[in-house]
C-alpha positions in Angstrom: -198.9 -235.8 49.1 -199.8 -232.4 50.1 -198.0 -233.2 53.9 -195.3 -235.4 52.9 -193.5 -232.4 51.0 -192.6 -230.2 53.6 -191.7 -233.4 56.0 -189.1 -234.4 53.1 -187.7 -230.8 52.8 -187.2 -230.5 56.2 -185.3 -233.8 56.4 -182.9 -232.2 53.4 -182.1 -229.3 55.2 -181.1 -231.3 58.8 -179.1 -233.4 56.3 -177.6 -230.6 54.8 -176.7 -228.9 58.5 -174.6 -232.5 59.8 -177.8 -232.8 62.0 -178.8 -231.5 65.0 -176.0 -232.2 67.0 -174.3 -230.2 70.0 -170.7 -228.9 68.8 -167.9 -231.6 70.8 -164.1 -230.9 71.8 -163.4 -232.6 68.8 -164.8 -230.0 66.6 -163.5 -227.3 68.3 -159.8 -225.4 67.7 -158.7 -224.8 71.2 -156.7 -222.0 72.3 -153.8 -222.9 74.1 -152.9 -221.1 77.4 -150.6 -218.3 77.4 -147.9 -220.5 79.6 -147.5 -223.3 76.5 -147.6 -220.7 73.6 -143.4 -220.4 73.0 -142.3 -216.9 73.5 -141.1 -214.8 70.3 -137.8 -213.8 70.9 -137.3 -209.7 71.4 -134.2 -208.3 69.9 -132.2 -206.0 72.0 -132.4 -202.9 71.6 -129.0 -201.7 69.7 -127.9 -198.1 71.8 -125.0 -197.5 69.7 -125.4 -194.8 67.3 -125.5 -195.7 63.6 -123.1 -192.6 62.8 -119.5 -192.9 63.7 -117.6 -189.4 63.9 -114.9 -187.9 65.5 -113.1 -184.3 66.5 -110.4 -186.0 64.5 -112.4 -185.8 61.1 -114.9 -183.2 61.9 -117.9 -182.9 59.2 -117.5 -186.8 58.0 -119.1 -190.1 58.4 -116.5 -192.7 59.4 -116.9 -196.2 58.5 -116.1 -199.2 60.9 -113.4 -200.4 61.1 -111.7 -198.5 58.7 -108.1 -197.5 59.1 -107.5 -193.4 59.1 -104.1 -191.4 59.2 -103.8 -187.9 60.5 -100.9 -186.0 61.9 -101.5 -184.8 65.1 -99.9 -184.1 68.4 -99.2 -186.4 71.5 -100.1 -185.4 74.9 -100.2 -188.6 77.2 -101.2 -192.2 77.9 -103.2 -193.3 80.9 -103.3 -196.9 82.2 -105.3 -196.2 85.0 -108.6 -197.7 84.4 -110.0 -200.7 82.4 -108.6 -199.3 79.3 -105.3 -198.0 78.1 -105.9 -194.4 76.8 -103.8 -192.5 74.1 -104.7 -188.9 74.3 -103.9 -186.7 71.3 -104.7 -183.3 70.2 -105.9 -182.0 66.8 -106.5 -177.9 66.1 -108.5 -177.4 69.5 -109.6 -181.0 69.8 -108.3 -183.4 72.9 -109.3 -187.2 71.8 -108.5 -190.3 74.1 -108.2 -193.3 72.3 -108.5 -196.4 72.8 -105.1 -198.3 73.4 -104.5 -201.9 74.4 -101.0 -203.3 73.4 -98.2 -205.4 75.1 -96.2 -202.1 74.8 -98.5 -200.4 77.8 -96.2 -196.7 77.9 -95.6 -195.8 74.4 -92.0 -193.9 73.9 -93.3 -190.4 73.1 -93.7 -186.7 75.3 -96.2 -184.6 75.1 -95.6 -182.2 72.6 -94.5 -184.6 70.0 -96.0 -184.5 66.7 -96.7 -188.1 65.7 -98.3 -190.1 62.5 -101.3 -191.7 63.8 -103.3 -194.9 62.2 -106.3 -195.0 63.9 -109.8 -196.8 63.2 -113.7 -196.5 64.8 -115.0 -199.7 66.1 -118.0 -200.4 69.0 -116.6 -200.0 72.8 -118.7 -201.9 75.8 -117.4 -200.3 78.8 -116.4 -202.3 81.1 -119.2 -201.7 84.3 -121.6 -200.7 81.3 -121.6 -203.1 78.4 -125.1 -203.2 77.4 -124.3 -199.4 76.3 -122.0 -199.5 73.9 -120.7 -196.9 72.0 -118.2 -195.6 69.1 -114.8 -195.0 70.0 -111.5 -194.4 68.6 -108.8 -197.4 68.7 -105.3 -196.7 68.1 -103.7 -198.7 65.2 -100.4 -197.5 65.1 -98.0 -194.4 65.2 -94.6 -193.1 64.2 -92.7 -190.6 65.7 -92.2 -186.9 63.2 -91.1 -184.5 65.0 -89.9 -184.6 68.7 -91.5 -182.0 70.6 -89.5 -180.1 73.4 -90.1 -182.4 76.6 -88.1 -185.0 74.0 -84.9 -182.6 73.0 -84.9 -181.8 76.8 -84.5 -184.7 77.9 -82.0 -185.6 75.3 -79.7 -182.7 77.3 -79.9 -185.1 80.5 -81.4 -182.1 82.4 -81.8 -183.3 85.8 -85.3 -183.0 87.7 -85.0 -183.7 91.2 -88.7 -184.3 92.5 -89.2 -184.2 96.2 -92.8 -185.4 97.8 -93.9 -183.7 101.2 -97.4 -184.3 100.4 -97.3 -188.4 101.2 -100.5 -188.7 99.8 -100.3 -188.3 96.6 -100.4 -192.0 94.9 -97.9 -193.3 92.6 -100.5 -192.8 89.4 -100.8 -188.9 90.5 -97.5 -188.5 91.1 -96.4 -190.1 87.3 -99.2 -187.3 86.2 -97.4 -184.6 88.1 -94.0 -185.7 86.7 -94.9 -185.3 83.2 -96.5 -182.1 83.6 -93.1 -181.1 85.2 -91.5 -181.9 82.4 -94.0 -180.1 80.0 -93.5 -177.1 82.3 -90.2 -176.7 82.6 -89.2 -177.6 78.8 -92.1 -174.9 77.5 -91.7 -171.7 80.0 -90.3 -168.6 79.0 -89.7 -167.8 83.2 -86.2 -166.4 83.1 -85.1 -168.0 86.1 -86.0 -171.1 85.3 -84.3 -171.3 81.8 -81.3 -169.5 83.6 -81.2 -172.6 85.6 -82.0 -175.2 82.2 -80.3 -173.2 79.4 -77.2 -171.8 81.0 -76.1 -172.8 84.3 -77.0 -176.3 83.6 -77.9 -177.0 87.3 -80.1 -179.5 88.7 -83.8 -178.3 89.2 -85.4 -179.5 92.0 -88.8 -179.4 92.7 -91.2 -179.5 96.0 -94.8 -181.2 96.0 -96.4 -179.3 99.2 -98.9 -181.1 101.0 -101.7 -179.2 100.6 -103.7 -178.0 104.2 -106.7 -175.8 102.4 -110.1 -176.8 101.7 -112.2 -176.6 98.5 -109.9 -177.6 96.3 -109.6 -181.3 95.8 -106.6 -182.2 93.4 -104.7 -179.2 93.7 -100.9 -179.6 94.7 -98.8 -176.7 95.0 -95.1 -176.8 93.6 -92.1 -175.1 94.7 -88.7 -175.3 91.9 -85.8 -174.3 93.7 -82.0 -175.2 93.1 -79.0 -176.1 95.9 -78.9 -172.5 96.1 -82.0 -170.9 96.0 -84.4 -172.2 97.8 -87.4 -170.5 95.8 -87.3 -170.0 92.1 -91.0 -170.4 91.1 -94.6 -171.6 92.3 -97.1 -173.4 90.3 -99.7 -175.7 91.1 -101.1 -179.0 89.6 -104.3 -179.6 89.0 -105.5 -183.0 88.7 -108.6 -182.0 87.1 -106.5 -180.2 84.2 -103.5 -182.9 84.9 -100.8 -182.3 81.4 -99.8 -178.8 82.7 -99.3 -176.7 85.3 -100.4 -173.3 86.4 -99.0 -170.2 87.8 
């Protein structure tokens, strides 16, 4: 009895253990390869900032998509690029907004003091889109006080502008034209408002070709009248491109 003890206790513990058997495929978990385990989607990294402000409302958070009023004044509208931009002017502040309407060249001067409805909403840039951005959209404006280039041009003043410079393209020379008008509607030059304000005389005005170097974007202007051929020079800077200089 002695021996058949330990024989039976054995045979209990191989029973116990499933046998002695080696471990099969089938008892195994297998670990798929990398190439049939499905990929987990990565979300794109969002590189728009979470705050919206703007030079418009200085010191708040704006909220998307919201509609905002402020009084400010005009200064131009540029259809050049992708985008239609309304530039305005608040305090110190120059803001270009974004303006896309069937009405591409909005009926306003610069100087006019307008009622602006404007909103923040994300902008993907058209050669950039995977950095967007927030931007202010125009929503609407009004017209509330015309501004000088307006009651100028209400006199039927006539601007005669003559181009030597060939070069200039038609976008520039729309740029220079409006910062004629800005010129000659704000200076105090005596002969120039001699010329506007009394004698009511055509001013004519000469876009020189320019011959220097180091100064790209620089046109120099000559006004004159039929009888004086030299009245004032400025220059237009494209770089600066709502006014001119002296």
């Amino acid at each position: 009895m002695k021996t058949i003890v330990p024989f039976l206790c054995l045979l209990a513990i191989w029973s116990c253990n499933g046998g002695s058997k080696n471990n099969t495929p089938a008892d195994s978990t297998l670990v798929k390869p990398d190439s049939t385990v499905a990929a987990v989607p990565v979300a794109l990294k969002d590189t728009a900032p979470a705050a919206f402000i703007s030079h418009f409302r200085k010191g708040e958070i704006l909220t998307k998509g919201k509609v905002y009023t402020d009084t400010l004044t005009y200064i131009g509208f540029n259809d050049f690029g992708d985008d239609g931009l309304f530039s305005c002017v608040k305090g110190k502040d120059t803001v270009s907004l974004i303006f896309n309407s069937d009405v591409k060249d909005p009926a306003l001067n610069n100087g006019d003091r307008i009622i602006l409805q404007w909103k923040m909403e994300i902008y993907e840039p058209a050669g950039d889109p995977e950095f967007p951005y927030p931007k202010e959209y125009v929503v609407d404006y009004h017209l509330l006080q015309p501004g000088k280039v307006t009651l100028l041009k209400k006199t039927n003043i006539l601007l005669q502008g003559y181009y030597d410079d060939k070069e200039i393209s038609p976008e520039g020379q729309i740029e220079i034209e409006a910062a004629v008008w800005y010129y000659v509607a704000n200076t105090t030059d005596t002969a120039i408002r001699n010329v506007v304000d009394v004698e009511r005389q055509a001013l004519q005005y000469t876009i020189e070709k320019y011959e220097g170097e180091g100064e790209p974007g620089i046109s120099h202007i000559i006004f004159k009248t039929a009888s004086q051929p030299v009245l004032k020079r400025v220059r237009f800077d494209a770089g600066m491109p709502y006014s001119l200089s002296e």
